[in-house]
C-alpha positions in Angstrom: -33.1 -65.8 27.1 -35.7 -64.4 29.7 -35.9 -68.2 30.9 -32.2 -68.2 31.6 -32.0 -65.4 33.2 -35.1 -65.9 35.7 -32.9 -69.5 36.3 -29.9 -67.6 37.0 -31.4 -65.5 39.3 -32.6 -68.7 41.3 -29.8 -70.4 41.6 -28.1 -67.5 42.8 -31.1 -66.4 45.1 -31.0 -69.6 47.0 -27.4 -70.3 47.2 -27.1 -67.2 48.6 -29.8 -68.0 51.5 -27.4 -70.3 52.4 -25.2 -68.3 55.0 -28.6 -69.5 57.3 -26.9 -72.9 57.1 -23.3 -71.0 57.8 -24.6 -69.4 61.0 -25.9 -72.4 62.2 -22.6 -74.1 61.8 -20.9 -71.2 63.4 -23.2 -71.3 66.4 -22.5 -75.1 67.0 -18.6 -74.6 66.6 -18.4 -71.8 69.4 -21.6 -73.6 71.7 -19.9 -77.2 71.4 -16.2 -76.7 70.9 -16.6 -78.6 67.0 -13.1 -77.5 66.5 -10.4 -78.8 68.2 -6.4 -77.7 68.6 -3.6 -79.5 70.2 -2.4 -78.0 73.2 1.3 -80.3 73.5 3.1 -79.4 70.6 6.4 -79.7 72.3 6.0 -83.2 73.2 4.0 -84.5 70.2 5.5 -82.2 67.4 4.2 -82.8 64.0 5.4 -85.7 61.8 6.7 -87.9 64.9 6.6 -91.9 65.0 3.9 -93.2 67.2 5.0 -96.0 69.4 3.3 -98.7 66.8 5.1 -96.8 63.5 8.3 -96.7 62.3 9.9 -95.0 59.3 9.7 -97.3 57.0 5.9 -97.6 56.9 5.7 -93.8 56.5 8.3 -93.2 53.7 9.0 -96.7 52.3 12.8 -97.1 52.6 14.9 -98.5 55.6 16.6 -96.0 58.0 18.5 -96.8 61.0 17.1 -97.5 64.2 18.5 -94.3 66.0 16.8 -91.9 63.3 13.6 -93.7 64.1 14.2 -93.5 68.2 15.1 -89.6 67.7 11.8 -89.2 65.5 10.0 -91.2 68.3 6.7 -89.2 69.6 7.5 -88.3 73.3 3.9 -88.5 74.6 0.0 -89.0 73.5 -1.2 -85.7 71.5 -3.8 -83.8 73.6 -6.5 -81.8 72.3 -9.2 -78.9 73.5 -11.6 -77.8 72.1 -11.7 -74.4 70.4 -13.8 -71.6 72.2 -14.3 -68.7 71.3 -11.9 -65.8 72.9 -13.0 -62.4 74.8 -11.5 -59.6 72.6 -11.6 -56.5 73.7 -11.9 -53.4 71.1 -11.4 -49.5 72.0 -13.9 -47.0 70.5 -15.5 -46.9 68.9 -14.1 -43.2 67.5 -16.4 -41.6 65.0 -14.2 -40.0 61.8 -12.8 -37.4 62.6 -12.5 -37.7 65.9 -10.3 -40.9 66.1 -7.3 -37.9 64.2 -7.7 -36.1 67.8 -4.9 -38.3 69.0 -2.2 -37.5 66.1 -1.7 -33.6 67.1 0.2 -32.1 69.6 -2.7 -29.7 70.8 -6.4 -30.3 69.5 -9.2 -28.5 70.0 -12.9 -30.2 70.2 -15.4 -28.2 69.8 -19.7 -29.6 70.4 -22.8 -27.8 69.8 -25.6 -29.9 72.0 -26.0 -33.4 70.8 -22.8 -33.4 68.5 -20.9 -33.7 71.5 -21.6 -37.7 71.0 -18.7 -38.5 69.0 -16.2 -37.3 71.4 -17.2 -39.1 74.6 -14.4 -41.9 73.1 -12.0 -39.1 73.4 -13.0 -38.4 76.8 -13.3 -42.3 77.6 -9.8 -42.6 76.3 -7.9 -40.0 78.4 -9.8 -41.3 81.3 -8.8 -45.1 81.1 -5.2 -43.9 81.0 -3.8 -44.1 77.3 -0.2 -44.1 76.8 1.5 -44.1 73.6 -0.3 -41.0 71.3 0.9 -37.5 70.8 -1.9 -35.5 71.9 -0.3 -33.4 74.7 -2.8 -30.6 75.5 -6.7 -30.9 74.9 -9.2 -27.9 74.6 -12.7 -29.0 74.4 -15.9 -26.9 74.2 -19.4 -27.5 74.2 -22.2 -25.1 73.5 -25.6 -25.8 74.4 -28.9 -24.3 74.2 -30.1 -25.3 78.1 -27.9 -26.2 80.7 -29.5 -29.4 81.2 -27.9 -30.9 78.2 -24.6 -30.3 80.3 -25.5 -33.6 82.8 -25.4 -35.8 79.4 -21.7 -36.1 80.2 -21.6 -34.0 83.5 -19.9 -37.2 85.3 -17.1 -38.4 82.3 -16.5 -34.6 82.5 -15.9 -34.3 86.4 -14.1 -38.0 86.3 -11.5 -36.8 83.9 -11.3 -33.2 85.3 -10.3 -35.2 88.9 -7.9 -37.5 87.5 -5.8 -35.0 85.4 -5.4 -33.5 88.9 -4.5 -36.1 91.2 -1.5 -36.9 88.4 -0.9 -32.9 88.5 -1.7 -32.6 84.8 -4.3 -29.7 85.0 -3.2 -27.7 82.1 -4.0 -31.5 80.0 -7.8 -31.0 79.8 -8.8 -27.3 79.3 -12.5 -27.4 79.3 -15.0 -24.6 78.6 -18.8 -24.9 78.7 -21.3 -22.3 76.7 -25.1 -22.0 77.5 -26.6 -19.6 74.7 -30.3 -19.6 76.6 -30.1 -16.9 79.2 -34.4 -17.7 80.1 -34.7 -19.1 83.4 -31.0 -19.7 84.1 -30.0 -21.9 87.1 -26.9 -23.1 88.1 -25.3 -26.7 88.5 -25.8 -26.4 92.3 -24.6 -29.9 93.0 -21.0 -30.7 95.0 -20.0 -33.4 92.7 -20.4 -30.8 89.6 -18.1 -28.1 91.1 -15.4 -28.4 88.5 -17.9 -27.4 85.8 -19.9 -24.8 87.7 -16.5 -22.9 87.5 -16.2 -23.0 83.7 -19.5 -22.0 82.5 -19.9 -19.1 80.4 -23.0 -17.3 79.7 -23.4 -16.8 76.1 -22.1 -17.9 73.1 -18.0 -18.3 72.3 -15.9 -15.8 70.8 -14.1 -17.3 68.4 -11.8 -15.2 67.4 -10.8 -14.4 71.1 -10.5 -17.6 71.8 -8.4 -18.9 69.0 -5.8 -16.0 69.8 -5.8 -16.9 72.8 -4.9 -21.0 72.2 -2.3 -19.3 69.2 -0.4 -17.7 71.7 -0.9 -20.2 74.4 1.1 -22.7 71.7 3.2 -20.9 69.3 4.7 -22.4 65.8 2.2 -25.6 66.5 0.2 -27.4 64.4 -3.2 -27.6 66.3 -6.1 -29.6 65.5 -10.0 -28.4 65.3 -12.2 -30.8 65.4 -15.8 -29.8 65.4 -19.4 -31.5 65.2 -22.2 -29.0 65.2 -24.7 -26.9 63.5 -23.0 -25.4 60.1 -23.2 -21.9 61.6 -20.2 -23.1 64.0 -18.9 -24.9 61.9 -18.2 -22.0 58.8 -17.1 -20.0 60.9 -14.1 -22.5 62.5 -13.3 -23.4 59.1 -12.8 -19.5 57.9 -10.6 -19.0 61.7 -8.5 -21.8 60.8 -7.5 -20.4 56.7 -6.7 -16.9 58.5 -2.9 -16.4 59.5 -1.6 -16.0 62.8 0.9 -13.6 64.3 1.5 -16.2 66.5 2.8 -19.0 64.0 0.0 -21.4 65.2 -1.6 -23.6 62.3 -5.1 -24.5 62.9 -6.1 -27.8 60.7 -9.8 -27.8 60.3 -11.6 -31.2 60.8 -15.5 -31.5 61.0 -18.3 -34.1 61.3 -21.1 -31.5 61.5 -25.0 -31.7 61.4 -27.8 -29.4 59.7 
């Protein structure tokens, strides 16, 4: 028994090495064009009589002459070989994130290094999407120092410029937190103006500032979407089960970090 199963095990060890030999294969097909499709369908459609055939060798019984001239191949087929295609893929988007899209308003919210998963968000609005429902984007980001701000200082300013130029400045409403007051300097350079006007000193206010978005968007459904310490995220989740005199439903999404 212990001999059969060692065996087994072999067999299915080595056979399964095999996808070295599958690669290789692969790598010749895409390097030397192995495969090959016909590119004249139209004139050399499948099934037709070469100039040499006739129907009677294919299918064994006599036609007439004008089925066979109607069934006559117009030209040569023509082949090319088969290389591989450039495909192009948005994203990635990180779950939640990629739901951002499917709300009317939605609200992102970093803390420091969990801003990563929404530079696609940014990288999406920026290249000009069309076609989602997203009509109104809040997105804040707390951070300890304000040099974690020039991570994405430049997709920030990019997108801040472009909503403008297309007169869409209520789009994008973007608010930056730095908690560390020690040694505080300021983004001083021209090119970072648009974000030197929404720092904050401090850390958010949630509650203020989820009043604020209620009102701003009555009887909507908003998304929060949030990737950060638990401490930020607790407390988003607890804002978004409490009611609102302003109808606003807050629908709590996370992808946070201890």
């Amino acid at each position: 028994c212990f001999f059969f199963r060692l065996s087994n095990y072999e067999i299915f060890w080595y056979t399964h090495n095999l996808f070295i030999v599958f690669y290789i294969i692969l790598m010749v097909h895409m390097v030397g064009g192995a495969l090959k499709y016909q590119t004249n369908l139209e004139g050399h459609p499948p099934g037709c009589l070469g100039a040499n055939q006739s129907s009677t060798e294919q299918q064994g019984e006599e036609l007439e002459a004008g089925v066979d001239e109607e069934r006559r191949c117009g030209e040569e087929a023509h082949f090319q070989p088969h290389y591989p295609q450039v495909l192009y893929v948005d994203g990635p988007f990180g779950s939640p994130s990629e739901e951002v899209f499917n709300y009317d308003v939605s609200v992102c919210v970093a803390g420091g290094i969990g801003v990563t998963p929404f530079a696609c968000v940014l990288h999406a609005l920026l290249d000009g999407w069309t076609g989602f429902r997203l009509q109104r984007l809040y997105f804040v980001w707390v951070c300890r120092e304000l040099k974690s701000f020039y991570w994405f200082a430049e997709l920030l300013c990019a997108l801040h410029h472009k909503l403008w130029q297309e007169n869409r400045p209520d789009y994008f409403n973007l608010k930056l937190y730095v908690s560390q007051t020690d040694n505080l300097q300021s983004m001083s350079e021209e090119k970072y103006r648009p974000l030197t006007s929404r720092l904050l000193v401090g850390r958010p206010r949630w509650n203020l500032l989820f009043d604020e978005i209620g009102k701003t968007n009555k009887h909507k459904r908003v998304g929060v979407f949030c990737c950060g310490p638990k401490g930020i995220s607790k407390t988003l989740h607890r804002l978004c089960n409490s009611a609102r005199s302003s109808g606003t439903t807050f629908e709590f999404n996370k992808e946070s970090f201890s």
